[in-house]
VEXMAR-95857 format. One record per residue (C-alpha): x, y negated, z; residue in three letters. Coordinates in steps of 0.02 Angstrom, whole numbers, padded with zeros to 5 digits. Example, Ala and Ser with C-alpha at 12.3 -4.5 7.8 and 13.67 -1.06 7.14 Angstrom:
<nodes>
- 00615; 00225; 00390; ALA $
- 00684; 00053; 00357; SER $
</nodes>
This chain:
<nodes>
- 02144; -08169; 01817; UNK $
- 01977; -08204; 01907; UNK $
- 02063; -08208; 02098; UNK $
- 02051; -08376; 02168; UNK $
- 02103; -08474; 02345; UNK $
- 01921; -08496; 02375; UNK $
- 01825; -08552; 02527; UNK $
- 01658; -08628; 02452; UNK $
- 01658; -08662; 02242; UNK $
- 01530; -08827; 02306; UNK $
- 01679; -08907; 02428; UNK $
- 01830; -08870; 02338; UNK $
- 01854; -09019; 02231; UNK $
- 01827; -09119; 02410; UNK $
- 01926; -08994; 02510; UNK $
- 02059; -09011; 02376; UNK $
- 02048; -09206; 02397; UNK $
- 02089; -09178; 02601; UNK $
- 02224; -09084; 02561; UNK $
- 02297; -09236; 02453; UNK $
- 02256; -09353; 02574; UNK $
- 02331; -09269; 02715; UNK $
- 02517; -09210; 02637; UNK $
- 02520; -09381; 02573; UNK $
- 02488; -09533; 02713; UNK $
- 02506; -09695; 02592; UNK $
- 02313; -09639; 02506; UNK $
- 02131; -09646; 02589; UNK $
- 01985; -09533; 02545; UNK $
- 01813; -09597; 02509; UNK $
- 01732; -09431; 02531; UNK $
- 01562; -09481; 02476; UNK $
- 01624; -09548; 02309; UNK $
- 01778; -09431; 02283; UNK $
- 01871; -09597; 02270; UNK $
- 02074; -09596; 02317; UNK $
- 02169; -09744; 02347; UNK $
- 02301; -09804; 02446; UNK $
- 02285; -09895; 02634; UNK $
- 02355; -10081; 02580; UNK $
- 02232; -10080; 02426; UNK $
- 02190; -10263; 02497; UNK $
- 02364; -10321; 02462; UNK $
- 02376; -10228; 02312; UNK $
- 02206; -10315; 02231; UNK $
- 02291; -10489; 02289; UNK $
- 02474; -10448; 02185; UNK $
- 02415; -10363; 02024; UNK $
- 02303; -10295; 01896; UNK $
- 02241; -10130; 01962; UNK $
- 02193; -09998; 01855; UNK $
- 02126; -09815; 01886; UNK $
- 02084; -09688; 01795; UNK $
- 01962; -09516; 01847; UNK $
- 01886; -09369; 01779; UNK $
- 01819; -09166; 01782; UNK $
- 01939; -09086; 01932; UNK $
- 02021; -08938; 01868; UNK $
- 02168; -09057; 01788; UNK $
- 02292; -09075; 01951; UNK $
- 02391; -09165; 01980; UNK $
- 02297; -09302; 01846; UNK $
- 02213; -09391; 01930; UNK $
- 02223; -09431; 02100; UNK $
- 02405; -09358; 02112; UNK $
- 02460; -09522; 02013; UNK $
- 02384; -09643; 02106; UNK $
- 02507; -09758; 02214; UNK $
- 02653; -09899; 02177; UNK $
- 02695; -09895; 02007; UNK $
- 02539; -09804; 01934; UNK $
- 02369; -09801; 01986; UNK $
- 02273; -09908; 02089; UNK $
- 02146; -09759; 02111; UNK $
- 02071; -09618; 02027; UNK $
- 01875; -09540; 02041; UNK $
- 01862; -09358; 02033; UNK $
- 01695; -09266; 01959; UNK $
- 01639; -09097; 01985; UNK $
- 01770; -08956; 01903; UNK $
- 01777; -09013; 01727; UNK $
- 01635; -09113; 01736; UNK $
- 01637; -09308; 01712; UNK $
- 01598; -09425; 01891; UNK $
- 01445; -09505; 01877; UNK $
- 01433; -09676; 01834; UNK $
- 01386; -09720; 02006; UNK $
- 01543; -09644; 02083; UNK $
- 01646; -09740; 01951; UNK $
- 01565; -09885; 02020; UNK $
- 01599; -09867; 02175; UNK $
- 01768; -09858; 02136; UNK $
- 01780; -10021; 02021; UNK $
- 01677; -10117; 02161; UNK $
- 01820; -10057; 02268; UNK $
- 01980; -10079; 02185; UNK $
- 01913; -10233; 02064; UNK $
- 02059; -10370; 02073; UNK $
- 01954; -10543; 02057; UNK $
- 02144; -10629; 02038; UNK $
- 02218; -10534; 01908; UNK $
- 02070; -10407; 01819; UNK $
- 02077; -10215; 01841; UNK $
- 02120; -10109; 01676; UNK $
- 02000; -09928; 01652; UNK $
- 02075; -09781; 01581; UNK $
- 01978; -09648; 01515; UNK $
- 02006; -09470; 01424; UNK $
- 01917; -09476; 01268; UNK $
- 01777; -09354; 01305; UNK $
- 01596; -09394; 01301; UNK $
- 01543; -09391; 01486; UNK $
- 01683; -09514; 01530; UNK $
- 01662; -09643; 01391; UNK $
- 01478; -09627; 01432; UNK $
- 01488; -09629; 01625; UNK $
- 01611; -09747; 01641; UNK $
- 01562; -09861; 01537; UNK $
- 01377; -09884; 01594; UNK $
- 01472; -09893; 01771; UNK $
- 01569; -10045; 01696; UNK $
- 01395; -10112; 01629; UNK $
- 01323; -10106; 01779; UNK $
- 01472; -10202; 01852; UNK $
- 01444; -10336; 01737; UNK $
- 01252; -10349; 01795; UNK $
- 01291; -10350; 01970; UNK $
- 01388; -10499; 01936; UNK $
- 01291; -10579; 01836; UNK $
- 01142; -10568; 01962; UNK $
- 01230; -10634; 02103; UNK $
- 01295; -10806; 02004; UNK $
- 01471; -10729; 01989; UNK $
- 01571; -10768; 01838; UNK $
- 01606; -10611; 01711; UNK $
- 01734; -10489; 01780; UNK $
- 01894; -10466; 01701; UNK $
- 01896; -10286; 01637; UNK $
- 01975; -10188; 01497; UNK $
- 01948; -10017; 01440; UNK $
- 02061; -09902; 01369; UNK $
- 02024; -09713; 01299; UNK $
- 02145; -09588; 01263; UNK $
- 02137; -09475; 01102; UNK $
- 02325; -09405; 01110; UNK $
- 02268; -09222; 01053; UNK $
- 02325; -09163; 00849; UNK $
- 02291; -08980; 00898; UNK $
- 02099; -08996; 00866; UNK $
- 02063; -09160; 00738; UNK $
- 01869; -09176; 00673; UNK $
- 01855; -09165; 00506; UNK $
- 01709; -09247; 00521; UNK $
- 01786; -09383; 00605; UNK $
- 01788; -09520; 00434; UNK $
- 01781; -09716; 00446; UNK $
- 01599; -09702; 00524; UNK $
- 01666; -09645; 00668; UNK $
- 01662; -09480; 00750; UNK $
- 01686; -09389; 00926; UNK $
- 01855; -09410; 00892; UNK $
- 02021; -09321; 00975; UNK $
- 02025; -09286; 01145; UNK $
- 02115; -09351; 01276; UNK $
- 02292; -09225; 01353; UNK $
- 02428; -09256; 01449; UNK $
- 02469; -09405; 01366; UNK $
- 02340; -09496; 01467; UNK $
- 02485; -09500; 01637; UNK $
- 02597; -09578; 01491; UNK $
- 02491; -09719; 01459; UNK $
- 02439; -09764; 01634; UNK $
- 02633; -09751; 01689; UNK $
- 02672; -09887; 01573; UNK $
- 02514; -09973; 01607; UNK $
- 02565; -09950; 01815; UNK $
- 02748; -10000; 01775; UNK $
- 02678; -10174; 01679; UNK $
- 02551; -10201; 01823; UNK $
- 02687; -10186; 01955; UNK $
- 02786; -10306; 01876; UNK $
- 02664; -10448; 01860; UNK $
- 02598; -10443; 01708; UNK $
- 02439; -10513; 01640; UNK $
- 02283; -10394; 01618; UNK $
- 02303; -10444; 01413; UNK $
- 02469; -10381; 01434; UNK $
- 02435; -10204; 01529; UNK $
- 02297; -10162; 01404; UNK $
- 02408; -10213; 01259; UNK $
- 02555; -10089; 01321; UNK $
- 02413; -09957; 01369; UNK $
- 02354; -09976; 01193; UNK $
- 02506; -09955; 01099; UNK $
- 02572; -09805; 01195; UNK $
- 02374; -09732; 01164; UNK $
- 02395; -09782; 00976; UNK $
- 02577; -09700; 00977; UNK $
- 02558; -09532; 01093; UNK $
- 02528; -09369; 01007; UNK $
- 02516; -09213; 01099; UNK $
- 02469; -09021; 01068; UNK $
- 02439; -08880; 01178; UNK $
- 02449; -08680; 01170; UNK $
- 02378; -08556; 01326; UNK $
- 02406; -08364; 01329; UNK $
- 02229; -08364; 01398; UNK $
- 02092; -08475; 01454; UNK $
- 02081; -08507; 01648; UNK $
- 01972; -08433; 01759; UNK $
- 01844; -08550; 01858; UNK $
- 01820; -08547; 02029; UNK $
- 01648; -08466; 02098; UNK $
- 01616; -08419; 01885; UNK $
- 01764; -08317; 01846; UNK $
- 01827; -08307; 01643; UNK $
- 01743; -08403; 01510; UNK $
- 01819; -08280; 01355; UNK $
- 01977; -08196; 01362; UNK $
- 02110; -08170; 01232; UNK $
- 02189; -07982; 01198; UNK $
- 02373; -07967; 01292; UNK $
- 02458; -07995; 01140; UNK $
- 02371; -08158; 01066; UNK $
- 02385; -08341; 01089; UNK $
- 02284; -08502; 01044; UNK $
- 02350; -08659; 00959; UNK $
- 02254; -08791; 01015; UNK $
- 02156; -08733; 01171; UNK $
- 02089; -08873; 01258; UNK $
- 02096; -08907; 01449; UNK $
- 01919; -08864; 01477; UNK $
- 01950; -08681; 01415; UNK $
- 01879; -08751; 01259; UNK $
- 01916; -08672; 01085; UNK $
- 02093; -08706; 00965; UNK $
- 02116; -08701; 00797; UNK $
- 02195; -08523; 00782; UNK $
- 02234; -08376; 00887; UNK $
- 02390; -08260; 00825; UNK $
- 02499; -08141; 00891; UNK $
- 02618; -08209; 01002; UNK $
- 02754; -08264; 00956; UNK $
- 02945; -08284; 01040; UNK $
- 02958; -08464; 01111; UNK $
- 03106; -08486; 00999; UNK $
- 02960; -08495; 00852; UNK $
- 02825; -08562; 00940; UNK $
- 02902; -08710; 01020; UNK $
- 02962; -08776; 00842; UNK $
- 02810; -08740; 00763; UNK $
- 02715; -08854; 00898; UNK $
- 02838; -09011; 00858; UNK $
- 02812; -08987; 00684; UNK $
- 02622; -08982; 00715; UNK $
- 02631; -09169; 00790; UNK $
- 02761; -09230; 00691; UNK $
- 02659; -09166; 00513; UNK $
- 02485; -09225; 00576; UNK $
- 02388; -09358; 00484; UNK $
- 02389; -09461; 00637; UNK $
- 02550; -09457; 00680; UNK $
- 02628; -09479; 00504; UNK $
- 02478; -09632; 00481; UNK $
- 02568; -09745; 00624; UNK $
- 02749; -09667; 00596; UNK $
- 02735; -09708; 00407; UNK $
- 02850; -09566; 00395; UNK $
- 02996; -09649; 00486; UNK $
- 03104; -09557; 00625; UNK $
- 03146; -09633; 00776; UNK $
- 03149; -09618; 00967; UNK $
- 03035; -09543; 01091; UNK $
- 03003; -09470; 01244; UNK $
- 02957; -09297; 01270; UNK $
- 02835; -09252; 01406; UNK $
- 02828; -09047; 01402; UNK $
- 02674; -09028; 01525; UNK $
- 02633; -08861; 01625; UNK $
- 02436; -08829; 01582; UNK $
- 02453; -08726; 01772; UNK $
- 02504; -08574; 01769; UNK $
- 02678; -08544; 01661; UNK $
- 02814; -08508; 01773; UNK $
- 02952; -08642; 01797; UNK $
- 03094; -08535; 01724; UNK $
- 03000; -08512; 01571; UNK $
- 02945; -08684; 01574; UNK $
- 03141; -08722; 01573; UNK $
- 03154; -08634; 01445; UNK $
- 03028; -08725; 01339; UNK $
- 03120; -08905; 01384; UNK $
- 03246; -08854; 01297; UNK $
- 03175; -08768; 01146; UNK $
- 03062; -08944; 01124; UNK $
- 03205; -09044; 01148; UNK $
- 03315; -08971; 00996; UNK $
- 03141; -08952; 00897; UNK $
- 03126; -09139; 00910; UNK $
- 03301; -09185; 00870; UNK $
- 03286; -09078; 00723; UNK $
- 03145; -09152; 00655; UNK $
- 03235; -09289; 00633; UNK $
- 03177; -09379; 00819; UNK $
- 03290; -09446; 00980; UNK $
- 03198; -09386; 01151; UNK $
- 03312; -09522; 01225; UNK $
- 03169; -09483; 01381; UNK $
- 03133; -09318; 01422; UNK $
- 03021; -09272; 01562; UNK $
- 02955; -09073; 01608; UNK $
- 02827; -09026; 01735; UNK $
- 02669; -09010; 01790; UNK $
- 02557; -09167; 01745; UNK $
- 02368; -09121; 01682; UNK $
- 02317; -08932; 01688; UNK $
- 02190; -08844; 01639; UNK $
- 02149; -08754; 01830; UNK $
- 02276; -08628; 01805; UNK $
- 02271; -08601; 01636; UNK $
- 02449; -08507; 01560; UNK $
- 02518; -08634; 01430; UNK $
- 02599; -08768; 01394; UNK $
- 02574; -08934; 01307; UNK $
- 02704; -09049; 01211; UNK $
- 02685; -09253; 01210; UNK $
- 02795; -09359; 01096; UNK $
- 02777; -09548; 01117; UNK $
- 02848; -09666; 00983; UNK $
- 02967; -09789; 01044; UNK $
- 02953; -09950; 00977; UNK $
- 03078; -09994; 00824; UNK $
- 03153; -10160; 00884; UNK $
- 03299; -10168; 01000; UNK $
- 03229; -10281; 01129; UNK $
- 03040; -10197; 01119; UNK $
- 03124; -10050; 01135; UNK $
- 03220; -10090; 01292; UNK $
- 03071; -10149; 01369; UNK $
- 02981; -10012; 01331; UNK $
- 03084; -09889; 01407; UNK $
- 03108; -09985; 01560; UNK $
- 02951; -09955; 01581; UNK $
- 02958; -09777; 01554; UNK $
- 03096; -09790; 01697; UNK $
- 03013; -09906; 01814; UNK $
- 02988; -09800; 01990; UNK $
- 02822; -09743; 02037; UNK $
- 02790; -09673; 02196; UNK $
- 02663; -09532; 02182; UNK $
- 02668; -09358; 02215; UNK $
- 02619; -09307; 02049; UNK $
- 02760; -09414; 01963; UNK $
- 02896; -09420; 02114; UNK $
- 02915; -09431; 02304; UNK $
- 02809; -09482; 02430; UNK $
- 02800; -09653; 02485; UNK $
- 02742; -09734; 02637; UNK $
- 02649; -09903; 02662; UNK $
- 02577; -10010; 02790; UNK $
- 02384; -09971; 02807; UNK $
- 02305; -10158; 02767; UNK $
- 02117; -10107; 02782; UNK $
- 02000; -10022; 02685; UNK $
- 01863; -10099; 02580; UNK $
- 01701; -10001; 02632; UNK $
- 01602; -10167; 02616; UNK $
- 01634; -10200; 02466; UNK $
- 01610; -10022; 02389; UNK $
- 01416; -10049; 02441; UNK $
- 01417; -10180; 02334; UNK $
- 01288; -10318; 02314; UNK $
- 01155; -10322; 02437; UNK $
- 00968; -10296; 02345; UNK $
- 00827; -10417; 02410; UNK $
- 00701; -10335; 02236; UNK $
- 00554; -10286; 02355; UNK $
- 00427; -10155; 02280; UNK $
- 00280; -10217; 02187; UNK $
- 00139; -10132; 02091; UNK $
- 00070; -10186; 01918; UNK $
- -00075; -10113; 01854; UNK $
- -00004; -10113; 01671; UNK $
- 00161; -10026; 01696; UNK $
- 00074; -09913; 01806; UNK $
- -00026; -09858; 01656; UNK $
- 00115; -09865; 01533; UNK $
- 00228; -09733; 01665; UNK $
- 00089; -09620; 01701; UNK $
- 00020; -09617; 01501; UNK $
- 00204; -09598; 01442; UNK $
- 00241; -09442; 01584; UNK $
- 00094; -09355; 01531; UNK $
- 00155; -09369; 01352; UNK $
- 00313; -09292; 01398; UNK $
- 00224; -09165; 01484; UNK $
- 00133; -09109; 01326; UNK $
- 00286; -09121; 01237; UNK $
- 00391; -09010; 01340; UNK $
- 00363; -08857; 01255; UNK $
- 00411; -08907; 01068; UNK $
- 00571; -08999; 01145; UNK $
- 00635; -08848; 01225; UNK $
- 00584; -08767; 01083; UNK $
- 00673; -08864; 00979; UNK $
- 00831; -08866; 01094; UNK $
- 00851; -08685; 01110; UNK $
- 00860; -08669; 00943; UNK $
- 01011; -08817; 00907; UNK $
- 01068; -08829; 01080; UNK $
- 01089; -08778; 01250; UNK $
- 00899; -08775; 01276; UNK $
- 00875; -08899; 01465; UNK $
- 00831; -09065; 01339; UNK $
- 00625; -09033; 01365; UNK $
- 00663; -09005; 01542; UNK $
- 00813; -09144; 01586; UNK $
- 00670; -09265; 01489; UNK $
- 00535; -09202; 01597; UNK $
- 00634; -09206; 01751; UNK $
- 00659; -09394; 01713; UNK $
- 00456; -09447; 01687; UNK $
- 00425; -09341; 01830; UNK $
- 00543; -09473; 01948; UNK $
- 00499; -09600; 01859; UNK $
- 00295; -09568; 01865; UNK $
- 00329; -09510; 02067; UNK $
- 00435; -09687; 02100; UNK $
- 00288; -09781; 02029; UNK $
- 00142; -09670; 02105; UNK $
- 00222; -09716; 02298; UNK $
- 00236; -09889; 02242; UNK $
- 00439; -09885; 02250; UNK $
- 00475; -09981; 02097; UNK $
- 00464; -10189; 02094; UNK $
- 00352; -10190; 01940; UNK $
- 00327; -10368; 01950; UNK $
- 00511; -10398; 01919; UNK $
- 00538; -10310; 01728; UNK $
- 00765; -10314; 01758; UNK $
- 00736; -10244; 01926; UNK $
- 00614; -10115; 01866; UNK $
- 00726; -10062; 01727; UNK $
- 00870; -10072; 01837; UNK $
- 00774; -09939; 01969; UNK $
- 00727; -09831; 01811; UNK $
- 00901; -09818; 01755; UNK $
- 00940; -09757; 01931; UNK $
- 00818; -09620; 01950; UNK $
- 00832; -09575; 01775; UNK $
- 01039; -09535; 01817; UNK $
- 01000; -09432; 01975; UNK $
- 00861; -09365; 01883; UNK $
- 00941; -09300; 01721; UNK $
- 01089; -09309; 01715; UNK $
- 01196; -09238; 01553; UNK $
- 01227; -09326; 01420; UNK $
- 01045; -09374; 01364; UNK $
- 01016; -09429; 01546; UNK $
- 01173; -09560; 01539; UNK $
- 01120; -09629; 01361; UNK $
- 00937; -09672; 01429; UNK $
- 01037; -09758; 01589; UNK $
- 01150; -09853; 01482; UNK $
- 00991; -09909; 01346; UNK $
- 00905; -09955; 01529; UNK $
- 01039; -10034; 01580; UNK $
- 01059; -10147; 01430; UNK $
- 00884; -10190; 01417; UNK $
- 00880; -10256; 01592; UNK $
- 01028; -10377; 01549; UNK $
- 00932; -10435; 01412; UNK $
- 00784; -10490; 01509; UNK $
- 00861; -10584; 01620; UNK $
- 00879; -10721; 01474; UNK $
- 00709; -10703; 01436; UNK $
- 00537; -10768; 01533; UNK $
- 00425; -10629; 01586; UNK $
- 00281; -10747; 01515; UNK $
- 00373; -10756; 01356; UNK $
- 00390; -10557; 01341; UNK $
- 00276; -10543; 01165; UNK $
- 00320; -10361; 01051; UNK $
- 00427; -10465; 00949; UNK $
- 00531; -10516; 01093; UNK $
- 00524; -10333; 01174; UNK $
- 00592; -10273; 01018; UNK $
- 00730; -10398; 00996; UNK $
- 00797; -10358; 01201; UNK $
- 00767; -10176; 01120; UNK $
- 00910; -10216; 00999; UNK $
- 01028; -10303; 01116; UNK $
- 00995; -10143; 01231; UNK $
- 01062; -10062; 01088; UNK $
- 01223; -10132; 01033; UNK $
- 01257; -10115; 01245; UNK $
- 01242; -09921; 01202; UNK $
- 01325; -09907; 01033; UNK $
- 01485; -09989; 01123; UNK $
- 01496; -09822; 01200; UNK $
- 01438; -09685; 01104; UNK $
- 01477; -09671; 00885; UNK $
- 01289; -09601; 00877; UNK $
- 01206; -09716; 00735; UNK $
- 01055; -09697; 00660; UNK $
- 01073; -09553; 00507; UNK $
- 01175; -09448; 00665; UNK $
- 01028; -09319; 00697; UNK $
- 00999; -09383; 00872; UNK $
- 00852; -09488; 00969; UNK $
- 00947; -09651; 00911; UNK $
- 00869; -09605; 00727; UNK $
- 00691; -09644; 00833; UNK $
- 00753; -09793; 00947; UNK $
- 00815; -09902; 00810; UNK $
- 00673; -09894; 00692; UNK $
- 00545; -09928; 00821; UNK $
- 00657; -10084; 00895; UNK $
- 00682; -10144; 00733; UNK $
- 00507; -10142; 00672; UNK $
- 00445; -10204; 00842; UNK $
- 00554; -10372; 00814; UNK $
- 00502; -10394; 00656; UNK $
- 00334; -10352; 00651; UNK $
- 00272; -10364; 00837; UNK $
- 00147; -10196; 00791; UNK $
- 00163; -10066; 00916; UNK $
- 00100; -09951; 00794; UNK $
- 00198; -10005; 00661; UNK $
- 00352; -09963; 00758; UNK $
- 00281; -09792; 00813; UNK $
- 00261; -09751; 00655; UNK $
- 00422; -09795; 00589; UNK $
- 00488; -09706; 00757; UNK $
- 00410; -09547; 00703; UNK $
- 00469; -09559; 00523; UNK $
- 00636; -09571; 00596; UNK $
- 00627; -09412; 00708; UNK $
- 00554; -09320; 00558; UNK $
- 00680; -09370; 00441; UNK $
- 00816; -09275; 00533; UNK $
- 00735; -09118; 00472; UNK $
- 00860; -09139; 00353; UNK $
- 00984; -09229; 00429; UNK $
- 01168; -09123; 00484; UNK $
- 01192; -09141; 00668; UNK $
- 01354; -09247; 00687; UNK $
- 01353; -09284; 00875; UNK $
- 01329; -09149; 01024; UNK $
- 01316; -08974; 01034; UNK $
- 01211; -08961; 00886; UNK $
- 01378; -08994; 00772; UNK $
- 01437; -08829; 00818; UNK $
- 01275; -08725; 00769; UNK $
- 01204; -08706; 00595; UNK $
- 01082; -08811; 00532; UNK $
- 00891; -08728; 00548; UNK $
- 00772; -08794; 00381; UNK $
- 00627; -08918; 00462; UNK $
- 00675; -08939; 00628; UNK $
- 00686; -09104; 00712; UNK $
- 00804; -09163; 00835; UNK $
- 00750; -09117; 00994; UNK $
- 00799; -09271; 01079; UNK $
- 00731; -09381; 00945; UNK $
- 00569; -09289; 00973; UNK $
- 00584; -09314; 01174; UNK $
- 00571; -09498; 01158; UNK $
- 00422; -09505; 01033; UNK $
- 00331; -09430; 01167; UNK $
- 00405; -09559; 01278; UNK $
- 00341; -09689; 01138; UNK $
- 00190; -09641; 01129; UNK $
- 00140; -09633; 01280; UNK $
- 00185; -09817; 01306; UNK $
- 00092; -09876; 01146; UNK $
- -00044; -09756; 01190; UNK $
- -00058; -09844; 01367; UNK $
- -00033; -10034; 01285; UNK $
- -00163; -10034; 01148; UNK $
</nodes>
């Protein structure tokens, strides 16, 4: 169904976010940032590790419905099913960051949040390191919990990897319930990595959802259903007839229990769990009553104590009509076990978990979401003025053959996200807004336009190469900045990115240009040495099989390059062009 509660599709996730705020008087709003958290957050910082978590909207009650005692510290909601940006996740961490105790991150495992939020905890790390602070105590933890939809091409390279379900509220509930209690930030991370390692979970949906101000992405026919549908309305692994719940429920425990991943950290054993069945939106409550009970015997009769069962409505997919079943593995010992569980049990006070709580409002922290206060005047250089207009002018020329390129393996807006990112970069330096003189600070601006410029996920790799690059220079004199040495900060840049992305070179993406250029750069010191082994590196993915983005789900055109990987040589050479 396509009807929809609908004032304005642009203000809903905000309106949605009032409405939160308003039936439930412990949280704040930040409106600007779509940031919830609660009114003592000041006392809270002083008492514990905090941790939040954030996302698309389109998943209520995950996030923001979770965040207060015994959970989360906060949460940061993006557009409908669309990642924050990593300045809004920033905001947030500036906010809630505990300077006592550390503050945990916990992320779905999708590629807009492990990009977004970590170049937000990046840039965290550079604000503190710029004003003389010591490192910040931060962990991150990303949630893979889904066995309906396993890449095969996922093999000890790495991959995209699972995605991230309704096991996510598990792990930050035992991760809350540890906070709560005092523990260490070592501590919360370890317990939010073991229940990440040990949570499984698999969903079904009579349909996909319709979006609000879009309507239906793809429908099913009345009398199918899809195993594995995820909560972006994307694809499962098979659609069937449907079947009576009696069959189906079964059938989705034996899924989890017979996956590779499960059986790989089970080692086959039985034991105990708990059971979180978890309304995707719209199945009614009676039938969702009714498929409590059907998990619950499926469970025991794989061989498996639920000895915690919980049923309701944790992360949807908008109103999407299906379910989803979690099972969490218990740990074996007696005493681990215990403590385990009374973490499970610990009370959290949250309206997406239990009732509402009250608490006294201690202040907010609006000065300290600003963060750090900039004193990096503007400056012009003559040389980076000619190195930003020669390299926009290259992407200019290049637009064409990138879109090209893109339309053919992608989505087709690379050539024009690149060019929208020259074009702010070449206006910023034309008006003499960028402090050229000052090569971290002139990165750091880059990175900044480049985000609000591009955005996507080739806009947040360029911020977070940006962003590493400018952490590199600050250990380096600008008098001292010979090719060799611009190629070696090119590597460090690099192993900043590669913490957050699995893209390596041999990937059939722009990193198959980056490296060889950096690398030849810092051994050789020839610009034109490491153009040309930059364009031998675009051209070899001719024949390369996409393994990251959208292109892995199109078929593989003979002699065409990777669109991104052809975007930046035109960056490239542009700069070499302009520096020789």
């Amino acid at each position: 169904m396509s009807k929809h509660f609908l004032t304005d599709p642009k203000t809903l996730v905000k309106d949605s976010l009032h409405g939160l705020v308003v039936s439930n008087p412990h949280l704040v709003l930040d409106e600007a940032q779509k940031v919830i958290y609660p009114k003592n957050l000041s006392v809270v910082r002083q008492k514990q590790v905090t941790l939040f978590c954030g996302g698309g909207s389109g998943h209520e009650p995950a996030h923001a419905g979770f965040v207060g005692p015994g959970m989360l510290t906060a949460s940061v909601s993006g557009h409908v099913f669309a990642s924050p940006t990593s300045s809004q996740v920033l905001s947030c961490l500036r906010r809630i960051y505990s300077t006592d105790h550390g503050t945990l991150v916990v992320i779905k495992n999708y590629t807009g949040d492990v990009l977004n939020f970590g170049r937000a905890v990046e840039r965290f790390k550079s604000e503190r390191a710029n004003a003389r602070k010591p490192p910040p105590h931060i962990a991150m933890v990303v949630v893979d919990d889904d066995v309906g939809v396993v890449n095969p091409n996922d093999d000890a390279e790495g991959g995209v990897g699972r995605r991230g379900l309704a096991g996510t509220v598990l792990v930050y509930k035992i991760a809350g319930a540890m906070a709560v209690m005092g523990g260490t930030l070592d501590k919360v991370k370890e317990l939010a990595e073991y229940t990440v390692k040990h949570t499984f979970t698999i969903g079904c949906a009579l349909n996909a959802a319709s979006v609000p101000g879009i309507g239906m992405p793809r429908s099913l026919e009345d009398n199918e259903m899809e195993i594995g549908m995820g909560i972006h309305n994307e694809p499962g692994f098979e659609t069937k007839t449907i079947e009576p719940a009696r069959v189906l429920v079964p059938s989705l425990v034996r899924h989890i229990v017979d996956s590779l991943p499960f059986k790989k950290v089970s080692g086959g054993k039985t034991g105990r769990v708990v059971l979180l069945v978890n309304n995707l939106g719209a199945t009614s409550n009676i039938e969702m009553g009714l498929v409590t009970k059907l998990a619950t015997e499926a469970t025991r009769d794989a061989g498996f104590d639920p000895v915690r069962i919980f049923s309701g409505t944790y992360m949807t997919g908008l109103a999407m009509p299906g379910i989803s079943i979690t099972l969490t593995l218990v740990p074996d010992g007696e005493i681990e076990g215990a403590r385990f569980l009374a973490l499970v049990d610990q009370p959290a006070f949250c309206s997406g978990w239990t009732n509402h709580t009250h608490v006294e409002d201690a202040g907010c922290t609006d000065e300290a979401a600003q963060g750090p206060a900039t004193h990096v005047m503007p400056a012009r250089d003559a040389q980076w003025e000619s190195v930003i207009s020669t390299a926009y002018h290259s992407v200019v020329s290049a637009e064409p053959e990138v879109t090209h390129l893109d339309q053919v393996m992608g989505d087709g807006d690379c050539g024009q996200v690149l060019l929208s990112g020259a074009t702010a970069i070449f206006e910023a330096s034309s008006s003499a807004q960028l402090p050229l003189n000052d090569p971290p600070a002139a990165l750091a601006r880059i990175s900044s336009l480049v985000e609000d410029a591009m955005g996507g996920t080739s806009g947040i790799i360029y911020c977070l190469f940006l962003d590493g690059l400018a952490q590199q220079l600050h250990h380096v004199d600008s008098s001292a900045l010979t090719p060799r040495v611009w190629g070696k900060t090119m590597l460090g840049a690099l192993e900043t990115l590669y913490q957050y992305t699995t893209a390596r070179p041999g990937h059939r993406t722009l990193i198959d240009a980056l490296e060889p250029f950096a690398r030849t750069l810092e051994s050789t010191g020839s610009l034109a040495e490491a153009l040309e082994a930059a364009i031998k590196g675009a051209d070899d993915t001719k024949h390369m099989l996409p393994k990251r983005g959208r292109a892995v789900y199109v078929q593989q055109k003979e002699n065409l390059a990777d669109a991104g990987a052809v975007g930046l040589i035109s960056v490239l050479k542009g700069i070499v062009s302009a520096l020789q």
